[in-house]
C-alpha positions in Angstrom: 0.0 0.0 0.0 0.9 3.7 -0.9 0.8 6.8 1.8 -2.5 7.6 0.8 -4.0 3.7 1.0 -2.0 3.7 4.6 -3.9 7.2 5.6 -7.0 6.3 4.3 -7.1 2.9 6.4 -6.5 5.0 9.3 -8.9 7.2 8.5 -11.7 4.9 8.3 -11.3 3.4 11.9 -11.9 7.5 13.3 -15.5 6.9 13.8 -14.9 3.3 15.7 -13.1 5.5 18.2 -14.8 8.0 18.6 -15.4 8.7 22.2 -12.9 5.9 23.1 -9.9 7.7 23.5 -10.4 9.6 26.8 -7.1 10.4 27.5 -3.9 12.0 25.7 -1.9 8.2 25.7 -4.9 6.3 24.1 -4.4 8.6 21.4 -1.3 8.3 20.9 -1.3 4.5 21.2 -4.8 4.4 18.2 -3.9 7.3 16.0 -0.2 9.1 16.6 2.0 6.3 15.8 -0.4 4.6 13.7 -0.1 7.4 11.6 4.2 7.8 12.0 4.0 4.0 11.0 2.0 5.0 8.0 4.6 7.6 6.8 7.1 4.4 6.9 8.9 4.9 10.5 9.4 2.3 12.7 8.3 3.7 15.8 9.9 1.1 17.7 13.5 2.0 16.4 15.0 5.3 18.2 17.2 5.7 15.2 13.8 6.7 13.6 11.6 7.8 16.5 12.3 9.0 19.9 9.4 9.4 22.7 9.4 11.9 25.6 12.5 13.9 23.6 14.4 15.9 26.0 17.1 18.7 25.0 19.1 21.1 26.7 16.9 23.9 27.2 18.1 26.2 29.7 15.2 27.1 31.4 13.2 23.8 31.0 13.3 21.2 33.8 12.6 18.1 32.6 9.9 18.9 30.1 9.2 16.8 26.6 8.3 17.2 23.5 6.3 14.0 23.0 8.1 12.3 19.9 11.7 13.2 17.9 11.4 12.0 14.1 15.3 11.3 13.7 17.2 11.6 10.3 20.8 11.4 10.0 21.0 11.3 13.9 19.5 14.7 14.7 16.0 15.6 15.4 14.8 17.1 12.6 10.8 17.1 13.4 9.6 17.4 16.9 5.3 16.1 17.2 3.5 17.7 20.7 0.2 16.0 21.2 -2.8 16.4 22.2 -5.8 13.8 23.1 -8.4 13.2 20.8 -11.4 16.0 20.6 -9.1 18.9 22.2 -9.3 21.7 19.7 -5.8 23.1 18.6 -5.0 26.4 19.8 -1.9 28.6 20.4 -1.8 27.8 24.0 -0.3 24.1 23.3 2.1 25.4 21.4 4.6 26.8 24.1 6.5 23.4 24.7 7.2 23.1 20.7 8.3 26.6 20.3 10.9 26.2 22.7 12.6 23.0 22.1 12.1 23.9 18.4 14.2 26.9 19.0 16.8 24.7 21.0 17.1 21.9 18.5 18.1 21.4 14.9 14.4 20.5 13.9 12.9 22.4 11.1 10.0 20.9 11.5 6.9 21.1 14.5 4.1 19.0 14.3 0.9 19.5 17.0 -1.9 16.7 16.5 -4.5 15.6 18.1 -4.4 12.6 16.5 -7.1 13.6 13.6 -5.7 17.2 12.8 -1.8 17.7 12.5 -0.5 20.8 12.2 2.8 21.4 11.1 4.8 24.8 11.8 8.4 26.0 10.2 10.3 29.3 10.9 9.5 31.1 7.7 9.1 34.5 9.7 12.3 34.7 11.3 15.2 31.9 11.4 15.3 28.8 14.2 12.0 30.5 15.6 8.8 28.9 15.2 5.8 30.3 13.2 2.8 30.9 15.0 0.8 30.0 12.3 1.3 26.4 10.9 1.7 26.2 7.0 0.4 23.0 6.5 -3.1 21.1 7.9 -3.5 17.9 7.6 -6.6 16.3 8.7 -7.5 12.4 8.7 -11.0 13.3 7.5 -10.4 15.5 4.6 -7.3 13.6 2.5 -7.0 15.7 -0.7 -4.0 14.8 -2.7 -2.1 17.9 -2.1 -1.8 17.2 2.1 -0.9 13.8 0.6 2.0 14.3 -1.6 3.7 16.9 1.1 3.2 14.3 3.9 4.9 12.2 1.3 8.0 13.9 1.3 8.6 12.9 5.0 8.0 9.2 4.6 10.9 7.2 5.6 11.3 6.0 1.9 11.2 9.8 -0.3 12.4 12.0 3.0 13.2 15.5 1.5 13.2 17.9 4.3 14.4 20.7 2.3 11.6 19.8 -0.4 8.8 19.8 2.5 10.3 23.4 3.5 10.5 24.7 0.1 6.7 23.2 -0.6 5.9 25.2 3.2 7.0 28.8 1.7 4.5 27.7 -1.4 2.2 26.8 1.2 2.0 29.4 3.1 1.7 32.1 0.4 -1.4 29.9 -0.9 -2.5 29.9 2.3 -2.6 33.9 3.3 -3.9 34.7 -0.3 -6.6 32.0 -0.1 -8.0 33.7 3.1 -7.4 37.3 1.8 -9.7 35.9 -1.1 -12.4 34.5 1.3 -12.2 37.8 3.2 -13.3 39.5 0.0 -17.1 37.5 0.1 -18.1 39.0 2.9 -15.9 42.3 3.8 -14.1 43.4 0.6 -11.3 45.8 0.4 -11.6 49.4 -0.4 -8.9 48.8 -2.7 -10.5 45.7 -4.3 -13.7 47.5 -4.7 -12.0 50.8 -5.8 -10.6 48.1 -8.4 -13.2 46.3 -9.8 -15.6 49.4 -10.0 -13.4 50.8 -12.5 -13.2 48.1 -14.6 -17.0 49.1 -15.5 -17.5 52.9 -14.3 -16.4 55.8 -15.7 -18.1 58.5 -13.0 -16.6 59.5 -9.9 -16.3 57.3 -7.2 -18.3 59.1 -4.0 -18.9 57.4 -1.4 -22.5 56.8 -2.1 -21.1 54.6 -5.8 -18.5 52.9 -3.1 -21.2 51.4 -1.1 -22.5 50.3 -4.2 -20.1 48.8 -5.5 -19.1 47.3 -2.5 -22.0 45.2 -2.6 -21.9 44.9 -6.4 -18.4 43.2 -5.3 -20.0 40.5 -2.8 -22.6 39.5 -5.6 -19.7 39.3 -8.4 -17.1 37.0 -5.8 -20.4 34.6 -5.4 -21.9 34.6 -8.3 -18.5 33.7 -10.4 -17.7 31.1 -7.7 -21.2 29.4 -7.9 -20.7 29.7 -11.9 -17.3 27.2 -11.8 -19.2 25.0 -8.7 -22.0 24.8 -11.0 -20.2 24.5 -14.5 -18.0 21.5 -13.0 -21.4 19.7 -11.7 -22.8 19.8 -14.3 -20.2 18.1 -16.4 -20.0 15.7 -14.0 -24.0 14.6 -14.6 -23.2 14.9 -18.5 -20.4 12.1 -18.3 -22.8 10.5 -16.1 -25.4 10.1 -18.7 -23.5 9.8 -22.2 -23.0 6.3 -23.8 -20.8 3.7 -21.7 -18.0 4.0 -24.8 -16.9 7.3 -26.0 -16.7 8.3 -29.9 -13.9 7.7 -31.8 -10.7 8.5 -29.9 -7.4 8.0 -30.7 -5.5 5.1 -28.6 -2.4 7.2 -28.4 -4.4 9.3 -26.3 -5.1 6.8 -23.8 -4.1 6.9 -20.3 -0.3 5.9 -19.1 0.2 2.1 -18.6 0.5 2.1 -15.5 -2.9 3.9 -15.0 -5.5 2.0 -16.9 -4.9 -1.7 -14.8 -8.2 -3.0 -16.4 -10.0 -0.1 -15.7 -13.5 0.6 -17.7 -12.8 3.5 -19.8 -16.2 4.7 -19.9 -17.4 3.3 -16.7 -18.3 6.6 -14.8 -18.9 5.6 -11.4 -17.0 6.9 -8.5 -15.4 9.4 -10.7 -14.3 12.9 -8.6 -13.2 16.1 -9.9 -10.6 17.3 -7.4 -9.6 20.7 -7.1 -6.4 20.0 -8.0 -7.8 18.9 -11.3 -10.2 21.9 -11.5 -6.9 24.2 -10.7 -5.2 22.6 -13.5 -8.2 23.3 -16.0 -7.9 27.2 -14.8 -4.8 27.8 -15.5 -5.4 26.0 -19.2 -8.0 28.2 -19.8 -6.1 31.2 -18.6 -3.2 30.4 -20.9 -5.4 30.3 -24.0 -6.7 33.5 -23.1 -6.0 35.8 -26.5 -6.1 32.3 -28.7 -9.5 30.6 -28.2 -12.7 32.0 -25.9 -12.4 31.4 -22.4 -16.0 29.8 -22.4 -14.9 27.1 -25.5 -12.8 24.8 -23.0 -14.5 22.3 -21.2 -13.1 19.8 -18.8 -14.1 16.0 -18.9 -12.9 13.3 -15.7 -12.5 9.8 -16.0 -10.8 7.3 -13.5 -7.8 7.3 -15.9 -7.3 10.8 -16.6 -8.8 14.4 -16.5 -9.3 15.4 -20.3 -9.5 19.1 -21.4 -11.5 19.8 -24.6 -12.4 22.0 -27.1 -16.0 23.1 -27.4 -17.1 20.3 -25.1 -16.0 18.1 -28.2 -14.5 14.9 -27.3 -12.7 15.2 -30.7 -10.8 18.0 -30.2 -8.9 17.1 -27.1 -6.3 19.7 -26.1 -4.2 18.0 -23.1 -5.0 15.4 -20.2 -4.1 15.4 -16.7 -3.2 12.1 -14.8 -2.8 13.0 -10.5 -1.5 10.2 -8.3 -0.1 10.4 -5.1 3.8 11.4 -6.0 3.6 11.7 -9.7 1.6 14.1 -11.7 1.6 14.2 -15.4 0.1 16.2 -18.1 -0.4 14.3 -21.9 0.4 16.4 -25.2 -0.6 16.4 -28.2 1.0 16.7 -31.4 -0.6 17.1 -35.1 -1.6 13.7 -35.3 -3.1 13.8 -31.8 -0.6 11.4 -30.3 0.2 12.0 -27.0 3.2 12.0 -25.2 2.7 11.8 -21.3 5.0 14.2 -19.3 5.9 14.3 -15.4 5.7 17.7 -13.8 6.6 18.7 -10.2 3.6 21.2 -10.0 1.0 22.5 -11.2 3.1 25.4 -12.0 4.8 23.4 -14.8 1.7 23.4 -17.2 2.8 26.7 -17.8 6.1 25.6 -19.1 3.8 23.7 -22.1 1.8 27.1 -23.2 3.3 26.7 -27.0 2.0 22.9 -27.3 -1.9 23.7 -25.8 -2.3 26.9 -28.2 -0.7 24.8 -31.3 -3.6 22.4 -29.9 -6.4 25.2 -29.7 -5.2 26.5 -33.3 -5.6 23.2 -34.9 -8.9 22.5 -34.9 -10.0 25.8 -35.5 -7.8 25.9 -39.0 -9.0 22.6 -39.9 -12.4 21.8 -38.1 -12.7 18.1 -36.9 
């Protein structure tokens, strides 16, 4: 089994305990080091794990941090925990902070066995964040909390990967919320923005209040438009034929991915938002070379296929997301595809040329 299969067996046994772990040791014992043994550690090797770490803190007399995740001989992540149902809050964070500081960890982890929260110092060097960049929780597995917890398994540890992901992570994080601020209590700036997009008058404060409404009603209604767009592909697949029309084999999904599977079988299939993401960002790269409103996008258990005019014939690129390995198919005049591995989502833009070659194709010579 992979991470994710690991995590999602541990997941399923939450609601068997629920209620069942009264105190902070049961937890640990049914979820903490379940959960180190799914990232690969061996929690019975101190090479790998230590419990009750102590360091020389001056100051500290003889407190722990809970668990040491060892690599190369050093602490280099330090896990406080909690008991099962406590909410999270700054006020268990004082123990971490301070053997973070006295350590070389780069890494602070506070669970409660369901939720993990994991801290770096990206404010200010060898002192913990107060705000963690990453949140993991056993409830909600999406396949980006996935691949980072991936890259501190025992097999693919890459500390300096997870802390480069963290910076990412953070920035996503801080603009995410500054975007979800906007629904309810938009900017001045944001409104002062969009208003003159579409007015030409003077902005008194009267037309501000306006548009600052007029700015609620735009963030929801565009948001309920891609909800809505996305569902409603999702009961299209759901109702076309079982086999789809004439498609080119090269365009098939990766070996490794189809396993047997039923091309057309539809059932179980979810758009993630990783997958929608992906979609965006094709769309906002054909911006200027096809209308935005002319690419569709189409899931299957194999792949995630993005189309021209909703047109299964005019395929422009396909997206395959596993835990650890993302690729992205091109095509080429012929529509065969070749199948290349990116890091991120970030390197679709790196393939701009191919999908707009793609685009222009079909509308030169119309399938």
């Amino acid at each position: 089994m992979d991470t994710r299969q690991r995590l999602a067996a541990l997941a399923e046994r939450l609601d068997d305990w629920e209620g069942k772990l009264p105190t902070e040791e049961a937890t640990k014992h049914a979820l903490i080091l379940p959960f180190l043994q799914a990232l690969g550690y061996n929690v019975f090797d101190p090479s790998q794990v230590i419990p009750e770490f102590v360091a020389d803190v001056a100051g500290l007399r003889g407190e722990k941090v809970d668990y040491a995740l060892i690599h190369n001989e050093e602490p280099v992540i330090l896990i406080e925990c909690k008991k099962a149902g406590v909410e999270l809050n700054q006020s268990h964070l004082s123990q971490l902070v301070r053997y973070f500081g006295a350590t070389k960890a780069r890494i602070g982890i506070l669970t409660n066995g369901i939720v993990y929260q994991f801290f770096t110092d990206l404010d200010q060097p060898n002192v913990m964040d107060q705000s963690p960049f990453l949140i993991v929780d056993l409830r909600i597995l999406d396949e980006n909390n996935v691949n980072a917890l991936d890259r501190i398994t025992t097999d693919n540890f890459d500390l300096e990967g997870m802390l480069s992901a963290a910076v990412e992570l953070a920035y996503l994080k801080g603009m995410r919320e500054a975007l979800d601020r906007q629904l309810d209590d938009p900017d001045p700036d944001v409104v002062t923005w969009l208003a003159r997009q579409v007015y030409t008058g003077q902005l008194r404060q009267s037309v501000r209040e306006e548009f600052t409404e007029r700015t609620r009603r735009a963030f929801r209604s565009l948001i309920n438009e891609k909800v809505n767009e996305v569902l409603r592909r999702a009961v299209d697949l759901q109702q076309e034929p079982l086999s789809e029309p004439e498609e080119d084999a090269a365009l098939s999904a990766p070996d490794d991915l189809n396993d047997g599977e039923d091309q057309g079988d539809s059932g179980g299939i979810v758009t993630t938002a990783e997958e929608i993401e992906a979609y965006e960002i094709v769309k906002s790269l054909l911006e200027g070379t096809v209308a935005s409103e002319r690419v569709f996008i189409r899931d299957t258990k194999s792949y995630c296929g993005i189309l021209l005019d909703d047109n299964n014939r005019k395929p422009l690129c396909r997206f395959s997301f596993r835990p650890g390995r993302k690729q992205i198919a091109l095509l080429d005049a012929q529509k065969n595809a070749q199948w290349v591995d990116m890091d991120s989502l970030d390197d679709i833009y790196q393939h701009v040329d191919a999908l707009k070659d793609a685009a222009r194709r079909y509308d030169e010579s119309p399938v």
